[in-house]
KOLDO-260555 format. One record per residue: z, x, y of N, C-alpha, C in turn; residue in three letters. Coordinates in steps of 0.02 Angstrom, whole numbers, plus 50000, padded with zeros to 5 digits. Each point is the difference from the previous one (the first is absolute). Example, Ala and Ser with C-alpha at 12.3 -4.5 7.8 and 13.67 -1.06 7.14 Angstrom:
2
503905066049716500004995550059500005004550060ALA/499644998250053500035004250059500374996150055SER/
% end
This chain:
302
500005004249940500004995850060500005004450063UNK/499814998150052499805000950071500354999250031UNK/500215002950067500254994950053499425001250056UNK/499814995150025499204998750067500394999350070UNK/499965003550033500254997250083499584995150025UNK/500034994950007499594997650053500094997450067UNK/499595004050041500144999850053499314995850052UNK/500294997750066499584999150047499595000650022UNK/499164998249983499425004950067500424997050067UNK/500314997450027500244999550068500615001550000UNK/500115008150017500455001750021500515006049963UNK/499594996449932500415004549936500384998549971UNK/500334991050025500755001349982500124996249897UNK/500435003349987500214999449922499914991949977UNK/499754998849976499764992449987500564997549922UNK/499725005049962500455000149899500035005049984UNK/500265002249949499985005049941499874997149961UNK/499374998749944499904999249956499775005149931UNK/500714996049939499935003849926499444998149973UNK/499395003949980499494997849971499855005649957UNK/499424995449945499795004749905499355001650064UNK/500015007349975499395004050029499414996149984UNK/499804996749934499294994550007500164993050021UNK/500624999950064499824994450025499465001050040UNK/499694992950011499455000450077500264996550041UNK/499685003150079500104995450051500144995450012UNK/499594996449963500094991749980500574999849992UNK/500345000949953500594997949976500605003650048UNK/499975004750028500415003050070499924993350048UNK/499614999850002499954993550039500294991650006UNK/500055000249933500534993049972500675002150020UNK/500325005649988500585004649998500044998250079UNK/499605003050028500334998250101499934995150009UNK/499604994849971500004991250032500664998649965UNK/500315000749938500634997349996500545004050039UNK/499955005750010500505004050055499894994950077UNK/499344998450014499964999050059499224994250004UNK/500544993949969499714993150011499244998050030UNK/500205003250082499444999150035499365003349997UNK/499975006749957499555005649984499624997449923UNK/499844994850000499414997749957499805004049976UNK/499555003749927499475003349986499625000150068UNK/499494995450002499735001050021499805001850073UNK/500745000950035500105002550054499975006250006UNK/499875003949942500525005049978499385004950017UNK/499905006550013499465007450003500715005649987UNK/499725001349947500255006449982499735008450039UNK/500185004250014499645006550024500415006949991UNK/499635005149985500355005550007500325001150066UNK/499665001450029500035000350090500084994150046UNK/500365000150043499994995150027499244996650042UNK/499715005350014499264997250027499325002549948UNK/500424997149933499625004149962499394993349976UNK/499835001949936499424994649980500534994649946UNK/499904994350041500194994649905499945001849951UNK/500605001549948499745002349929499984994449948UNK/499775001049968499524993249918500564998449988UNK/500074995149994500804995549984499885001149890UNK/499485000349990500045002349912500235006649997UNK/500135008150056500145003249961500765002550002UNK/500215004549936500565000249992500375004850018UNK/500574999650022500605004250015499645010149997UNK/500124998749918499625008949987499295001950026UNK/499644992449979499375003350033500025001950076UNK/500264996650054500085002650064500315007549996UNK/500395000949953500275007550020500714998250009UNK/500444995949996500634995750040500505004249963UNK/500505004150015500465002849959500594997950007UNK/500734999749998500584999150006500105001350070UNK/500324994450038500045004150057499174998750061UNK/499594996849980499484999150043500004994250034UNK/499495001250052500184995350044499294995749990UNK/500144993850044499104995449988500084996050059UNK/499565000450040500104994650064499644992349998UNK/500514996050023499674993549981499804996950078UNK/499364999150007499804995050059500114993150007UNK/500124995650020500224992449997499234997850043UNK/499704997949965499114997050020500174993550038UNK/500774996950003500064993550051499764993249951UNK/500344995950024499664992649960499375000449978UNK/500054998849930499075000349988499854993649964UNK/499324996750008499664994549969499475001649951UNK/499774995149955499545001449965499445000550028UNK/499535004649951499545000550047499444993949988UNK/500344998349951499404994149992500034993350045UNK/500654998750025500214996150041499605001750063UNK/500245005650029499545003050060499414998550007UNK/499585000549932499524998250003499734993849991UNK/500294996249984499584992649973500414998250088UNK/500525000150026499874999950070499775001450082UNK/499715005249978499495002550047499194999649994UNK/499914996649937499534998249986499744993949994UNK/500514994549985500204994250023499794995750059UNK/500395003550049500004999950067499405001650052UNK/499655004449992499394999250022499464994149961UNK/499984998249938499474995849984500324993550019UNK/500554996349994500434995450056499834999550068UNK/499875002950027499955000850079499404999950028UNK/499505004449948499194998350008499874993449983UNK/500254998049956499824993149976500234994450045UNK/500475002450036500154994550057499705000250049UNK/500125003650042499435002550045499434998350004UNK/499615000249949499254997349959500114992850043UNK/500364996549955500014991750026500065000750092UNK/500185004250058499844997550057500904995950018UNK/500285003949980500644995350040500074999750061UNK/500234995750046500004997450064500505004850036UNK/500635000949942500155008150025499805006950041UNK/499244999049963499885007450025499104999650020UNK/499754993450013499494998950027499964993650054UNK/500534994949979500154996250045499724992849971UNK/500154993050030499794993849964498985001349991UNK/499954995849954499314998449981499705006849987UNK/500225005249998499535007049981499904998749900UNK/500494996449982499724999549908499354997150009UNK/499764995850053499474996049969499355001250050UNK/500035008850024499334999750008499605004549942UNK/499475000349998499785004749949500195008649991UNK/499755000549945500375006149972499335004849961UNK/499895006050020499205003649997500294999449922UNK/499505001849935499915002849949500545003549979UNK/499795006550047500145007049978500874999150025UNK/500364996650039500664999749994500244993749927UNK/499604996949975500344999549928499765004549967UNK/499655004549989499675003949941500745005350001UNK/500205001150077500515004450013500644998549974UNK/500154993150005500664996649975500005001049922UNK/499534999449941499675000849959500385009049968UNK/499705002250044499995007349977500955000949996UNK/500104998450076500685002950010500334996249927UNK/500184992949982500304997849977500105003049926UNK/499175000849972499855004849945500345006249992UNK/500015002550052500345007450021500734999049964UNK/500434998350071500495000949955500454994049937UNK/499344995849994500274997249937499955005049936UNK/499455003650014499985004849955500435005949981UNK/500265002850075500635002450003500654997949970UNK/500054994849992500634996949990499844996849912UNK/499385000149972500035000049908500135008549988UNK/499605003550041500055007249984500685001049987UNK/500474998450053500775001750016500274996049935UNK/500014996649959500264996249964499695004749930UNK/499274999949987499924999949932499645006749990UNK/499775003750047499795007150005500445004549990UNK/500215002750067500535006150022500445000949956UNK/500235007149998500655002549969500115002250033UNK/500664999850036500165003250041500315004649994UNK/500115008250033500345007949959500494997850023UNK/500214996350055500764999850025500264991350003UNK/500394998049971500334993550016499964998250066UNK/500465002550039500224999050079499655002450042UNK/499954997050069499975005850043500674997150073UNK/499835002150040500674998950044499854995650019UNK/500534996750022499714989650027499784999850067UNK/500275006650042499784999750060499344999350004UNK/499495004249961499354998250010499624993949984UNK/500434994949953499794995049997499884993150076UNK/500285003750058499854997750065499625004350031UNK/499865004649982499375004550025499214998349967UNK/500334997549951499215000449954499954992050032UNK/500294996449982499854992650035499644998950066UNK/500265003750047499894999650083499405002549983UNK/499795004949969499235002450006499394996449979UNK/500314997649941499414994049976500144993550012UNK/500574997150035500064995850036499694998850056UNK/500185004650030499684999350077499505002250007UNK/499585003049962499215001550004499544998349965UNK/500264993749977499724992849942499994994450070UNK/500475000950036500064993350042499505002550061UNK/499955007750009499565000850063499354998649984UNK/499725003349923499214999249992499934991449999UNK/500434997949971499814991149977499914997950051UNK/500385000450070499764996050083499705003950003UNK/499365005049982499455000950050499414997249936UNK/500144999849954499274999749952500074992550000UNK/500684995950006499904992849992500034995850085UNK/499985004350043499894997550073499514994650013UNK/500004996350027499354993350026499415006950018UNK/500215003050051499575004950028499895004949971UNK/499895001549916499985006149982499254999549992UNK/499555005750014499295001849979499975003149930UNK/499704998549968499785003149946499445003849989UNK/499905004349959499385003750027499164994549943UNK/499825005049993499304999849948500294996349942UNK/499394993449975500524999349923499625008449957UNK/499735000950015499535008449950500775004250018UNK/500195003150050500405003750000500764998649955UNK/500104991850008500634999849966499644999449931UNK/499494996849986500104999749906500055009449973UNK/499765004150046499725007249972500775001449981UNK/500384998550040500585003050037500624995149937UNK/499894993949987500224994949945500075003049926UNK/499165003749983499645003149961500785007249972UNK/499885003150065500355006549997500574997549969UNK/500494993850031500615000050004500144997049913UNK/499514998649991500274995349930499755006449950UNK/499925005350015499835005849955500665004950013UNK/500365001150058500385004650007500644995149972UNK/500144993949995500344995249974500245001049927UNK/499254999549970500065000949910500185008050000UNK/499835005050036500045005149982500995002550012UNK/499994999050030500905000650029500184995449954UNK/499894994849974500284997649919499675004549954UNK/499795000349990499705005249934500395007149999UNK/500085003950078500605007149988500484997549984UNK/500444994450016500684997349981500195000249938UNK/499294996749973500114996349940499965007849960UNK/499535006350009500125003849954500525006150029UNK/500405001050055500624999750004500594998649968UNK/499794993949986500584995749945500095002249926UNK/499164999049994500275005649925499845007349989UNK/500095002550042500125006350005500755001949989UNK/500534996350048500894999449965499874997849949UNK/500535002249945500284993749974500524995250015UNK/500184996749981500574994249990500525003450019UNK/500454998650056500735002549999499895008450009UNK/499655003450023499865007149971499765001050105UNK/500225007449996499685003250071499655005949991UNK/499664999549932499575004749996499475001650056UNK/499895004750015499435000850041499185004849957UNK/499624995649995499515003550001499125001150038UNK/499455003249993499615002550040499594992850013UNK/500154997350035499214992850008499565002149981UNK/499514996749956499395000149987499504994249971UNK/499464999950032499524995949993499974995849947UNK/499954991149987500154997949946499354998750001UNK/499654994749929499394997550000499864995450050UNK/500404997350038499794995850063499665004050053UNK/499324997550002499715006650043500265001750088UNK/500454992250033500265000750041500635005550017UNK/500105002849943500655005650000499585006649985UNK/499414999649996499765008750033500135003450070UNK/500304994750041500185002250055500655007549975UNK/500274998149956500645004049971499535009349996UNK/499414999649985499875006450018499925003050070UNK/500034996650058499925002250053500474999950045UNK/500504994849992500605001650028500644998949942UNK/500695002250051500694997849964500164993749986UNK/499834995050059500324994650017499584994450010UNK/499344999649957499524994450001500314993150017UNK/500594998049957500094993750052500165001650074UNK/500315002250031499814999350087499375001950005UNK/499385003949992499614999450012499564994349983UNK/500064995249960499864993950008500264993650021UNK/500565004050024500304992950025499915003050094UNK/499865006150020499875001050092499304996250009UNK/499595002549921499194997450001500104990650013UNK/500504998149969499814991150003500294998650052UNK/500365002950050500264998550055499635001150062UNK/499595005149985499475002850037499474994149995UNK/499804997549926499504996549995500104993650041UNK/500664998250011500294992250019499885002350089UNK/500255005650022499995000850067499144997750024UNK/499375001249945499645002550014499504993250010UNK/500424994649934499794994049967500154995250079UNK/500455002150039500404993050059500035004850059UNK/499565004450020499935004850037500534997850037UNK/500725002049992500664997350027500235006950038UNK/500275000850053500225006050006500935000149977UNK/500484995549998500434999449957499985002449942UNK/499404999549945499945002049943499975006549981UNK/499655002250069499675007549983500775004550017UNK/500354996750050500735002350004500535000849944UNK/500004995949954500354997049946499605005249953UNK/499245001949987499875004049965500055006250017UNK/499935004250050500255006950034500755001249983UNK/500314993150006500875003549986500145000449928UNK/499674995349956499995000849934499695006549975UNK/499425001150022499655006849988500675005750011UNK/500335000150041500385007950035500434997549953UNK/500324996149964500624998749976499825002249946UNK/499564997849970499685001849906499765005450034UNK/499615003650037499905007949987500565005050005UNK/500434997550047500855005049968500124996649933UNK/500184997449977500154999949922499395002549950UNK/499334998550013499515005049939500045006750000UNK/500215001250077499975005850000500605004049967UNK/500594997950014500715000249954500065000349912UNK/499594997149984499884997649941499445005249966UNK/499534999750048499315006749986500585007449974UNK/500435002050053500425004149998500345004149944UNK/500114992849985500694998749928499515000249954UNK/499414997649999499715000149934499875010149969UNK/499735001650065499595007249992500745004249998UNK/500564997650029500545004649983500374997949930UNK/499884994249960500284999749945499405002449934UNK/499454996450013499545005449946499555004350018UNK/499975003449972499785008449984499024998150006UNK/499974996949946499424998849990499684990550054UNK/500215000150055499874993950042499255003150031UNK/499594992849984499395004050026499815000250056UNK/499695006350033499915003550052499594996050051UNK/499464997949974499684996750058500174993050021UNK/500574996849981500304994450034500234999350082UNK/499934997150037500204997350056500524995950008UNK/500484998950044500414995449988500074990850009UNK/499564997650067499824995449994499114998550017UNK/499815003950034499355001050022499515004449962UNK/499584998049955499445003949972499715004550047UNK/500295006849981499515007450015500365000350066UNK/500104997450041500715002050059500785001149999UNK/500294996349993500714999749986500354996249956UNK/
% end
C-alpha cells in the first residue's frame, strides 16, 4: 500500500492522504475523494502531476504513473459539470424552436398583419434546411455520438445556448422579413444542391466516427476513409465534419444571400478551425505513422 498526497492546483493546499494498492486507477482515487469530500463528484474530479500540468487518463494506475509512498497528485475541481448530451440536445433545440417561430411572422417581431403577406420561396426552402439541420443534430446527439468525456462544465451550457440562440433568432428576422429580397431561384437551387451534399456528408464522418470507438471505450484511432465515398474527404483533412458542416453554412449564406448568415457562418468557421486545428495536433502528436499530407480543416491550406 501507498500513501498519495493530494493536493490543490489552487494554491497547493492538502486536500487527503490517501492508502491505495499500487494497481489502483484514478478512477477509483476518485470515488475515494468524492466520499472524503461529498461535493467533489468523479466527475468533477482532474487528476495532475503538476499543478498546471496536463489531465491524466483516469484508467491509469497508481505504478504506472510512477506514484511511490509518499507522492503527491494534484487534483483540479472542473466546477459543476452537466452532461454533455444534455448541452447538447439543448443548444440544439433552441435554435430549430426559434427559427421555426420566427418563420410564422409573429406580431412580436414584425408587427400586426406581417403573417399574412407573402413569403419568397427561397425563405421556406431556408426554414426547410435550418429545421433539417439541427433536427439532424439532435438524432445525431441521441443515436450517433460517443462521447470521450461524460461532462463538461455547466457554465458553458449558457454560453453555448446564447450563441445558437441568438444567432438563430437574428438570421430568422432577416430571411423571414416582409421585406427580405431573395436572390436568383438558379443561384439558390445551386447553392440548395451544395447544402444537401455537405449535409449527408457531415452525417456520413459522424457516422464513421462512431464506429471507429467502440462501445464504452476511449480508444483513439487514425480516421480513415470508409466505403461511403462522401468520407474521402478523411484523406485530405483531420476534421472533415467541420469542413462540411462551414461548407453547408456557407452554402445556406449563399442559398438566402442573407448577410446574418454569412455572420453566423464566419463565427462557426473560426470556432471549428481552432478545434481541427487542436485535434490535427493531437492526432500527428499521438501517432507516429499519421499521414503527412492531411490538412486540418481546409483541403491543401490549413
Amino acid at each position: 500500500m501507498r500513501g498519495i498526497g493530494i493536493l490543490s492546483t489552487s494554491g497547493g493546499k492538502q486536500l487527503a492522504t490517501l492508502t491505495v494498492d499500487p494497481n489502483s486507477t484514478l478512477k477509483e482515487l476518485k470515488t475515494q475523494i468524492h466520499r472524503l469530500k461529498s461535493h467533489l463528484y468523479p466527475d468533477r474530479q482532474e487528476f495532475r502531476q503538476e499543478p498546471r500540468g496536463k489531465g491524466l487518463d483516469e484508467s491509469k494506475t497508481v505504478a504506472a504513473l510512477g506514484l511511490k509512498d509518499h507522492s503527491k497528485l494534484y487534483l483540479k475541481d472542473l466546477g459543476p459539470q452537466i452532461a454533455w448530451k444534455t448541452v447538447f440536445l439543448t443548444e440544439y433545440a433552441g435554435p430549430l424552436f426559434v427559427y421555426a417561430w420566427i418563420y410564422q411572422r409573429p406580431w412580436l417581431f414584425y408587427g400586426e398583419g406581417a403573417a399574412n403577406q407573402p413569403m419568397s420561396q427561397v425563405a421556406h426552402i431556408a426554414a426547410c434546411c435550418w429545421v433539417i439541420h439541427y433536427a439532424k443534430r439532435i438524432l445525431e446527439t441521441l443515436f450517433v455520438h460517443r462521447f470521450s468525456h461524460a461532462t463538461m462544465p455547466v457554465r458553458n451550457l449558457f454560453r453555448n445556448c446564447a450563441y445558437y440562440w441568438i444567432f438563430a433568432a437574428y438570421v430568422a428576422y432577416h430571411v423571414n422579413h416582409p421585406l427580405y429580397t431573395a436572390p436568383c431561384q438558379l443561384q439558390s437551387y445551386i447553392a440548395l444542391g451544395f447544402w444537401t451534399i455537405c449535409e449527408l456528408g457531415n452525417f456520413s464522418i459522424h457516422w464513421a466516427l462512431r464506429n471507429l470507438r467502440p462501445p464504452g471505450s476511449k480508444e483513439r484511432r487514425i480516421p480513415r476513409p470508409t466505403k461511403n465515398p462522401l468520407t474521402l474527404l478523411f484523406n485530405l483533412v483531420s476534421c472533415p465534419n467541420y469542413t462540411y458542416e462551414v461548407g453547408g453554412w456557407v452554402a445556406f449564406t449563399i442559398m438566402t444571400q442573407c448577410l446574418p448568415a454569412g455572420l453566423f457562418a464566419f463565427a462557426g468557421f473560426y470556432q471549428m478551425a481552432v478545434w481541427a486545428i487542436g485535434k490535427h495536433r493531437a492526432y500527428k502528436k499521438d501517432f507516429k505513422d499519421y499521414p503527412r499530407g492531411r490538412k486540418a480543416i481546409i483541403p491543401f491550406v490549413f
